[in-house]
C-alpha positions in Angstrom: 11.3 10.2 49.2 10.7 10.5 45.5 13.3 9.3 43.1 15.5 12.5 41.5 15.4 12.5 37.5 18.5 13.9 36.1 16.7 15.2 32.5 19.7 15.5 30.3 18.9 17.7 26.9 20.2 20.3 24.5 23.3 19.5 23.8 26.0 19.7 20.8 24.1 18.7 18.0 22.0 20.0 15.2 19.2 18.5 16.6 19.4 20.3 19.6 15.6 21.8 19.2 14.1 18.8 19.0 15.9 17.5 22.3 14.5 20.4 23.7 11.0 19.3 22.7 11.5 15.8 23.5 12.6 16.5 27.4 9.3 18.9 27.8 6.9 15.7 27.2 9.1 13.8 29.3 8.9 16.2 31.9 5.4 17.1 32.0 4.8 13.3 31.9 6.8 12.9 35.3 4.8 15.1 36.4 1.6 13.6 35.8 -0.8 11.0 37.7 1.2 8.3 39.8 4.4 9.9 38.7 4.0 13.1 40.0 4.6 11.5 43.9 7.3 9.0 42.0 9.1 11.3 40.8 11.3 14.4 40.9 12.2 16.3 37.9 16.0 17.8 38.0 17.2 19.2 34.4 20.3 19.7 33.1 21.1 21.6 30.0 23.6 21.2 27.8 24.3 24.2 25.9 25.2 24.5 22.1 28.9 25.0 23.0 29.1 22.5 25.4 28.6 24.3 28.7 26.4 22.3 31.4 23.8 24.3 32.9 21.8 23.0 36.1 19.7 25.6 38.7 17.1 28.4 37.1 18.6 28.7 33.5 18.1 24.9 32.5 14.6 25.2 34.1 13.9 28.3 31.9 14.7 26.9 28.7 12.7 23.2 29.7 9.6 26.0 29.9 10.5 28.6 27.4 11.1 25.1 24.8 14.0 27.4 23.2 17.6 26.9 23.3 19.7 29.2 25.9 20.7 32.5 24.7 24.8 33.1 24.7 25.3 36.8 25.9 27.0 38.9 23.2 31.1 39.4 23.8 30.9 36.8 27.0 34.8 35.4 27.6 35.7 32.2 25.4 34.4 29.3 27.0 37.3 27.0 28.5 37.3 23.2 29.0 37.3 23.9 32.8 33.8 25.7 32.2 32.5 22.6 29.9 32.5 20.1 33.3 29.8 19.3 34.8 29.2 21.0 37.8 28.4 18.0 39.7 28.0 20.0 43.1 24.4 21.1 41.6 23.5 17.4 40.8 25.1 15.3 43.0 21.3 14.3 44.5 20.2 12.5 41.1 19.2 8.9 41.2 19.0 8.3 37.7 19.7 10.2 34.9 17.6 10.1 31.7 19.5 11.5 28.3 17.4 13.5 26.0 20.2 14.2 23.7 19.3 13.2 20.2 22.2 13.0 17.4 26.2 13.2 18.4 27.7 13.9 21.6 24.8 12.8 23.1 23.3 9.9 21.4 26.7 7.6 20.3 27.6 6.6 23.6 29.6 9.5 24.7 27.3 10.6 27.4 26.8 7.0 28.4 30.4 6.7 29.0 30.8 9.4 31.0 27.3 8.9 33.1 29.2 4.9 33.1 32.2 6.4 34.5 30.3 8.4 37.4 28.8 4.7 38.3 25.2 6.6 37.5 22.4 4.6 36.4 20.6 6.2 33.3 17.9 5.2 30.7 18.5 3.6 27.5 21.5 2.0 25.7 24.8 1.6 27.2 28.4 2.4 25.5 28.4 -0.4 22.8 24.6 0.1 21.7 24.7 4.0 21.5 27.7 4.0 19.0 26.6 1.1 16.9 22.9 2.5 17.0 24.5 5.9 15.6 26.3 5.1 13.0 25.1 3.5 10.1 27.6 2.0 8.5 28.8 0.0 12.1 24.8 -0.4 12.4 24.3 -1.9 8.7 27.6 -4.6 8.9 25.8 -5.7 12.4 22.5 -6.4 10.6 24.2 -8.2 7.7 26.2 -10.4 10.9 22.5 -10.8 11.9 20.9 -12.3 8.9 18.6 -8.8 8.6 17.8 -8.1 5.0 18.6 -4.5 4.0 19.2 -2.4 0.9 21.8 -2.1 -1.2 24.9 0.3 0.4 28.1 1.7 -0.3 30.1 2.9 2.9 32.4 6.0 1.5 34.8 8.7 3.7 35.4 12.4 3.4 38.5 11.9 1.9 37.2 10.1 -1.0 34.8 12.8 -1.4 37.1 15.9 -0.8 41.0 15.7 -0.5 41.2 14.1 -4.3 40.3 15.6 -7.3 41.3 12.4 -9.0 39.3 9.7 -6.8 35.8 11.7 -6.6 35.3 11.4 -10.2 35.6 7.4 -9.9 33.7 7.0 -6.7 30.5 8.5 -8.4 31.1 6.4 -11.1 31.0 3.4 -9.1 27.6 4.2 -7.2 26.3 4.7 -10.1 27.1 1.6 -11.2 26.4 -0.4 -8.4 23.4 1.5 -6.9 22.1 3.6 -9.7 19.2 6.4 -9.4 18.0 7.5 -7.1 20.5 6.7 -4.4 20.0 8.6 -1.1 23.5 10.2 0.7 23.6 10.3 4.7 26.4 11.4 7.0 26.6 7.9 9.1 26.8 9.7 12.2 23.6 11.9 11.9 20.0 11.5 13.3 16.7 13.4 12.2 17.4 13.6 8.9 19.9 16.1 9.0 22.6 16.3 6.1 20.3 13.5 4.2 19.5 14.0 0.2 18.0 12.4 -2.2 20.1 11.9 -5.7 18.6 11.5 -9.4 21.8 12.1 -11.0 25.5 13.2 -11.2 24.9 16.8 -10.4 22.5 16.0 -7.5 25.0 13.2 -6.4 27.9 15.2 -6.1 26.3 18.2 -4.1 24.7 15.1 -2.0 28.1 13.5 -1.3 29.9 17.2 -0.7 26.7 18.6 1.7 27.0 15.1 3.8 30.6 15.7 3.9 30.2 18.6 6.2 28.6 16.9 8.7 30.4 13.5 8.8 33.9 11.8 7.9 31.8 8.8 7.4 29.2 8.8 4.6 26.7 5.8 3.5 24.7 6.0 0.3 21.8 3.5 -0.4 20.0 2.5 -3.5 16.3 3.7 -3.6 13.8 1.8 -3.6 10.1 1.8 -3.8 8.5 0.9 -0.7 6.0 1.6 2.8 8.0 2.9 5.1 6.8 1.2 8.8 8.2 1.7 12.4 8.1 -0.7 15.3 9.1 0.3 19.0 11.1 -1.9 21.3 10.7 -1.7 24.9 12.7 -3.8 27.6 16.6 -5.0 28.5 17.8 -9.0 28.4 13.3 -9.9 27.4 12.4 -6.8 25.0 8.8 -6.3 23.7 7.8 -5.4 20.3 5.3 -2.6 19.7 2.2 -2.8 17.4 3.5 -1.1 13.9 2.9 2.1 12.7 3.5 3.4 9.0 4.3 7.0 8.1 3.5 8.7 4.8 4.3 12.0 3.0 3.8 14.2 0.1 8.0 15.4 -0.1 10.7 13.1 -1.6 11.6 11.7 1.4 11.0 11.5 4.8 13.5 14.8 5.8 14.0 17.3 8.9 11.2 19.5 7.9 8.1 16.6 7.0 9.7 15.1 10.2 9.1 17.6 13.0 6.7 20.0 11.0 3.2 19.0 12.2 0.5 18.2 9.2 3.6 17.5 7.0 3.0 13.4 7.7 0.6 11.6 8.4 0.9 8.5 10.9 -1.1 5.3 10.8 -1.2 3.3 13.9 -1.1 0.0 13.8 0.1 -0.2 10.2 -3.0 -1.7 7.9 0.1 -4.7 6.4 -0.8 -8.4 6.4 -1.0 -10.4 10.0 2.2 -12.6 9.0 4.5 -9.5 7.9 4.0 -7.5 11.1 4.8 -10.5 13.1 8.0 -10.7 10.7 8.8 -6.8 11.1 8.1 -7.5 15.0 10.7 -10.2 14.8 13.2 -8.5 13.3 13.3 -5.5 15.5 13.8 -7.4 18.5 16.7 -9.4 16.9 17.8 -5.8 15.5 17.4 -4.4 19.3 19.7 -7.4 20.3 22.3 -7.6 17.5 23.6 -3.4 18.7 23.1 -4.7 22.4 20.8 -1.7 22.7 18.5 -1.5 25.9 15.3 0.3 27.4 14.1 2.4 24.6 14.5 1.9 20.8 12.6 2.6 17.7 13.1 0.0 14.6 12.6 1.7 10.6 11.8 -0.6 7.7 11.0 -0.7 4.3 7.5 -2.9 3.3 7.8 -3.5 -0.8 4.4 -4.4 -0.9 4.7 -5.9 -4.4 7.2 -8.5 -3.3 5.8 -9.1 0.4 9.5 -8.4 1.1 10.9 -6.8 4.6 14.0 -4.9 4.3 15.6 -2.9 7.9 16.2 0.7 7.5 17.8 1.4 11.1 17.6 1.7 14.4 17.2 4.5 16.6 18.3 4.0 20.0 17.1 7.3 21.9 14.0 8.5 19.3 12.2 11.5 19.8 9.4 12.3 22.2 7.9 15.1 20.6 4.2 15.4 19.8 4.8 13.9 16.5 7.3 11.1 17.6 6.4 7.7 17.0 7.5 5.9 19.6 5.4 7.0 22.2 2.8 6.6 20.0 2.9 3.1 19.3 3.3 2.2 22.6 -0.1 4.1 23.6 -1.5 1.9 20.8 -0.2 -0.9 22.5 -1.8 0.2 25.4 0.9 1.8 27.4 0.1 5.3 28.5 3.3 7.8 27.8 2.8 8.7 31.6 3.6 4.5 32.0 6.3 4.1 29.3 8.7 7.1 30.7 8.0 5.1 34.4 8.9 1.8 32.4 11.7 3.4 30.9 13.0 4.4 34.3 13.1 1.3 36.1 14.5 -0.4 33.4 17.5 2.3 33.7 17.6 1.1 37.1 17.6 -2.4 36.1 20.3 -2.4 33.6 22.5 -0.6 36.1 21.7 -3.4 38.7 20.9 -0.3 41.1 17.3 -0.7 43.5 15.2 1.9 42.7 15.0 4.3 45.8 12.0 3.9 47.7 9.4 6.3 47.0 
């Protein structure tokens, strides 16, 4: 009997498109050689709002690649109607999340699948929330010796409930980070909410725009430098891709360059010196370790070529599978097929769990 895949996408983020996109190469690679008799594809949609579609409608959008449709004037959606309807998916075996960004990506889902005693791919609780958000994900690097830019942590309060304390806090990035600085929401994947900031104006529309998305804000010091990716695979004995480096014509490396094809170019495996990918290998592993993450991550850092120096950027726990994700494409560098990785990723699911595998 094949093994039942619960695919988990959409969900309530703003990067509920590219979920979309991820869990259609994940499907079509179940699907294909040695997994097509392995496997069994179930998906499960997670609406915008919140509502949990299984059956025809979560198969429809998986093939349409487009988020579902609300009809126009439908009745207020309840908490009731939010629930699972575990009735329609109670023949899963393991469930694999495809939910990039919040409610999805920061451990809520893991809790809940942990709570169902369900095995599933990828990080658990702990991993998925530190992974997330960056400013719990940079003060675990720093516990774990990882070099990193310069950062201030700052809150939404700071930034919008006094007229009196904004003033002061972009006075003091200024003085301790200087231009440019880049804002982030801490709680944000993709890119989303993320500017670049050359001066006050440009700081204070950065800090009130990330605002929006996030009660939690980081902003970093820029600095000048190749920006290279390795991809961990494994639990308890992880693996360490070979590197790939991304470059761009825009500021910085945001939503649109990211999932708009021709917008960057990749380079697999990054052309940097022998010794520094070994060192960039090593820290993503002890990076992969420090968040307690497992199965599936994707490690960022900044190369300053000038200075042979490595600093860590972050760490995505659930990274994109999309035709222009890294991930599965330094893995097939590494010679692992994506057909092999999503199998890989499975049993490690299954391993993690301590569940066997059902017999296929």
């Amino acid at each position: 009997m094949a093994i039942t895949v619960g695919l988990l996408f959409g969900g309530c983020s703003g990067e509920h498109e590219v979920s979309i996109r991820s869990a259609q190469a994940i499907a079509r690679a179940l699907a294909s050689g040695g997994n097509a008799q392995k496997y069994t594809v179930l998906p499960v949609y997670i609406r915008k709002d919140g509502v949990w579609l299984a059956g025809p409608t979560a198969e429809s959008v998986l093939t349409a690649g487009v988020p579902h449709q609300e009809i126009p004037n439908a009745p207020a959606v309840t908490a009731r109607d939010r629930l699972p309807q575990f009735d329609q998916i109670a023949d899963i075996d393991i469930w694999f999340p495809v939910l990039h960004g919040p409610n999805g990506e920061d451990g809520t889902v893991q809790g809940l699948l942990t709570l169902m005693q369900q095995p599933y791919v990828g990080a658990g609780v702990l991993g998925s929330a530190v992974g997330m958000d960056k400013i719990a994900m940079k003060m675990t690097f720093a516990q774990a010796g990882l070099p990193q830019v310069k950062y201030l942590a700052v809150s939404r309060a700071e930034v919008w409930s006094n007229p009196c304390v904004f003033p002061k806090l972009c006075d003091r990035i200024e003085t301790e980070l200087g231009y440019p600085c880049f804002v982030k929401p801490a709680n944000l994947g993709s890119s989303v909410g993320i500017a670049k900031a050359t001066s006050r104006k440009e700081l204070e529309a950065a800090l009130d725009n990330a605002a929006s998305y996030d009660r939690r804000i980081i902003v970093e010091t820029g600095v000048v430098a190749r920006e290279v990716e390795c991809a961990v695979l494994g639990n308890d004995n992880p693996r360490a891709s070979v590197l790939g480096e991304i470059t761009f014509q825009s500021d910085f490396y945001d939503y649109e360059t990211k999932y708009t094809s021709g917008q960057s170019q990749h380079t697999i495996p990054a052309q940097v010196p022998d010794d520094v990918a070994r060192r960039i290998q090593e820290m993503a592993i002890t990076a992969f370790q420090a968040v307690d993450a497992a199965g599936i991550s994707r490690v960022d850092f900044f190369y300053v070529e000038a200075t042979g120096e490595v600093l860590i950027n972050e760490i995505n726990t659930l990274p994109g599978f999309t035709a222009t994700s890294m991930y599965p494409m330094m893995w097939e560098a590494s010679g692992v097929s994506f057909e092999e990785l999503v199998d890989t990723l499975i049993q490690l699911g299954f391993e993690r769990s301590s569940t066997a595998a059902p017999k296929a």
